[in-house]
C-alpha positions as CSV (number, residue, x, y, z in Angstrom):
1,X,17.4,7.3,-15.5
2,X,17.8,4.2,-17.6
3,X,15.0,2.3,-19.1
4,X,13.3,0.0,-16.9
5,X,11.1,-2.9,-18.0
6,X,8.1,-5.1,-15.7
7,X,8.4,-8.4,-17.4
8,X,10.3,-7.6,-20.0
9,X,7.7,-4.7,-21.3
10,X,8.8,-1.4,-20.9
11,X,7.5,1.1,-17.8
12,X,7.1,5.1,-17.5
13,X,8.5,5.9,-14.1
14,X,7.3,9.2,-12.7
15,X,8.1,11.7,-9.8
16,X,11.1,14.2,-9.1
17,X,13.9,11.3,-8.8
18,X,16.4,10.8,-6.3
19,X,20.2,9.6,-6.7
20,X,23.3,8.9,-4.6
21,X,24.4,12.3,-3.5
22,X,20.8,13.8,-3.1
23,X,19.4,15.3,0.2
24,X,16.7,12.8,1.0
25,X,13.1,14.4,0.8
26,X,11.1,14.1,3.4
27,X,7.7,12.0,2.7
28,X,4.8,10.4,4.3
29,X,3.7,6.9,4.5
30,X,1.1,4.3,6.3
31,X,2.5,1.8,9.0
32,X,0.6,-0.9,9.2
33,X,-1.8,0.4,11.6
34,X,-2.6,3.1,9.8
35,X,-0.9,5.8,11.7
36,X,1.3,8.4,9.3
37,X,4.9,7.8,9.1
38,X,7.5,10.2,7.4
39,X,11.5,10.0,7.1
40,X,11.8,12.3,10.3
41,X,10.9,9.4,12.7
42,X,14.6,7.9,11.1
43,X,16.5,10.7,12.3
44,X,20.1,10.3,13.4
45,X,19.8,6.5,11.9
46,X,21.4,4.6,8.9
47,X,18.3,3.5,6.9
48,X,17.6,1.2,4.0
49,X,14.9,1.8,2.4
50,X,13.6,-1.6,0.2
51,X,11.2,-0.6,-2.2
52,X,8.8,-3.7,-3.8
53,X,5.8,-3.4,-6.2
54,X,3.6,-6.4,-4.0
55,X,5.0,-7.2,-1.0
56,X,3.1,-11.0,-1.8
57,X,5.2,-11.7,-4.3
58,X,8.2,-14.2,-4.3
59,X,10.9,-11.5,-5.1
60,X,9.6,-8.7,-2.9
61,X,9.2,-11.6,-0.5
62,X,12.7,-12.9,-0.8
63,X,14.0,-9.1,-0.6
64,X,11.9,-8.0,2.7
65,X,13.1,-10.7,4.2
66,X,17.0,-10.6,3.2
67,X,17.1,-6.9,3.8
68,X,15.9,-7.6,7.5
69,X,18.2,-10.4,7.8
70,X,21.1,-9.0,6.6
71,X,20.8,-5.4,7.9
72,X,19.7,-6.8,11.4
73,X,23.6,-6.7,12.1
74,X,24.2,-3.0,11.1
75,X,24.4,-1.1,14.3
76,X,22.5,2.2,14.2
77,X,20.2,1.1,11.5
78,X,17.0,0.4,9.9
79,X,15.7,-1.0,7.1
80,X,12.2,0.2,6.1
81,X,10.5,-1.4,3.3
82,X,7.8,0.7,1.6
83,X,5.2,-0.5,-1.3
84,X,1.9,0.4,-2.8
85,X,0.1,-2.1,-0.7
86,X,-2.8,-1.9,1.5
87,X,-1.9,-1.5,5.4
88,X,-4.3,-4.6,5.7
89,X,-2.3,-6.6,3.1
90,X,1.5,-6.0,4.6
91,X,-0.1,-6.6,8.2
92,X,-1.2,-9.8,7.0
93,X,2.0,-10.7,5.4
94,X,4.4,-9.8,8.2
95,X,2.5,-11.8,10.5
96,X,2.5,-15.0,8.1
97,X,5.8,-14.1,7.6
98,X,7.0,-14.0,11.0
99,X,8.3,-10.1,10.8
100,X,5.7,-8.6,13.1
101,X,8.6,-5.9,14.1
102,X,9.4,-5.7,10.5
103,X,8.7,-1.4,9.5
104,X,7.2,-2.4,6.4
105,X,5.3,1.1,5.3
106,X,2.2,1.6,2.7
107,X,2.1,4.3,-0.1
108,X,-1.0,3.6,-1.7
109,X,-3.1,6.7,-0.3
110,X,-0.9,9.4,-1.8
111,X,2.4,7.8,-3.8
112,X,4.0,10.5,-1.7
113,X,7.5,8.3,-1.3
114,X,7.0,7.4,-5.2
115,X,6.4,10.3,-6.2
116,X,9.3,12.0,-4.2
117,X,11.7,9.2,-4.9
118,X,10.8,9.1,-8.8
119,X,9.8,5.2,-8.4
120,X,5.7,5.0,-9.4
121,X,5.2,2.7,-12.4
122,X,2.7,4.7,-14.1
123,X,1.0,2.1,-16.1
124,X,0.4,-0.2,-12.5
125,X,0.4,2.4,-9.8
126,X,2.4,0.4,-8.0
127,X,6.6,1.0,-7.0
128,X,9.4,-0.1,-8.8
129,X,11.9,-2.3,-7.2
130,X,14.3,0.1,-5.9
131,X,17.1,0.6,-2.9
132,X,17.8,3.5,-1.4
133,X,20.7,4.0,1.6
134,X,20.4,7.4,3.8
135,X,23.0,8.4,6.2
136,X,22.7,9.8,9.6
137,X,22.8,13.1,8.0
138,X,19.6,12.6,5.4
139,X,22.1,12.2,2.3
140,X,21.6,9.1,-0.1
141,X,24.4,7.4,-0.2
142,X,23.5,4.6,-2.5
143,X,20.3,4.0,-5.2
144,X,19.6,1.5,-7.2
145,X,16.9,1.6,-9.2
146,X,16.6,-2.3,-10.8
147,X,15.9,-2.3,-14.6
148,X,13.9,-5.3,-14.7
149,X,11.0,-5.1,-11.9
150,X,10.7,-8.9,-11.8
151,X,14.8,-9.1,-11.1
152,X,16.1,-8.8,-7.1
153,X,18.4,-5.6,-6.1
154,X,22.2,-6.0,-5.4
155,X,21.6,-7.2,-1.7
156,X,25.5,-7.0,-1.0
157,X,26.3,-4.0,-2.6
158,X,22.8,-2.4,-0.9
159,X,23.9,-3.9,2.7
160,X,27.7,-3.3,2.2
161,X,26.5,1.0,1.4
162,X,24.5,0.5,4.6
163,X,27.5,-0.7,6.8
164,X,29.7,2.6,5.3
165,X,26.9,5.3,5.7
């Protein structure tokens, strides 16, 4: 994996990794109601999974929101975005944000997706911005892992992956 940077300073990512071609792992996350979530409940779908370090930030705002927009369109798929939030925090925001069906999903009890995906910023315990594209069959078709943290994904090239899983 390439160097990646959080404001220009550079970042130890951790956990096994995960690339186009790789069986998805299965993991476990927090919906914002605290109930347990893994990859299984996305069986037989497309899904994008948007991965932001704060989800009350401008660019993970900006790519929540885009992802669900754009992928809205994509029949047979989802778009989960996962971060190191608090449940409380990505409640809070979906409602102010007008995406209360928005499947926006917590890993800050165990880093399990982070850890399995090869995304936790070590220094911040938080995610790095990342994308990842699963077919109906559990395969990754697409990752990107952004070099710059502060930066935003390549939407198209993320939505136009989704459209060919």
């Amino acid at each position: 994996m390439s160097q990646v940077t959080f404001k220009q300073n550079p970042v130890t990512l951790s956990g096994e990794g995960k690339a186009t071609g790789d069986k998805a792992p299965s993991f476990k996350v927090l919906a914002t109601d605290l109930s347990e979530v893994t990859l299984e409940e996305a069986e037989g779908k497309k899904l994008l999974i948007s991965v932001v370090p704060s989800i009350d930030t401008g660019t993970c705002d900006k790519q929540t929101r885009r992802f669900n927009e754009e992928a809205a369109g994509v029949e047979g798929a989802e778009v989960w975005t996962i971060s190191a939030d608090l449940p409380f925090a990505q409640r809070r925001w979906c409602a102010a944000a007008g995406l209360e069906d928005a499947k926006v999903f917590s890993d800050h009890r165990e880093l399990d997706f982070g850890d399995k995906f090869g995304v936790i910023i070590d220094e911040l315990r938080l995610l790095s911005r990342s994308v990842f594209v699963i077919n109906e069959a559990g395969e990754i078709t697409y990752s990107e892992v952004v070099s710059e943290v502060s930066e935003h994904p390549d939407y198209d090239k993320a939505v136009e992956a989704l459209k060919q899983a």
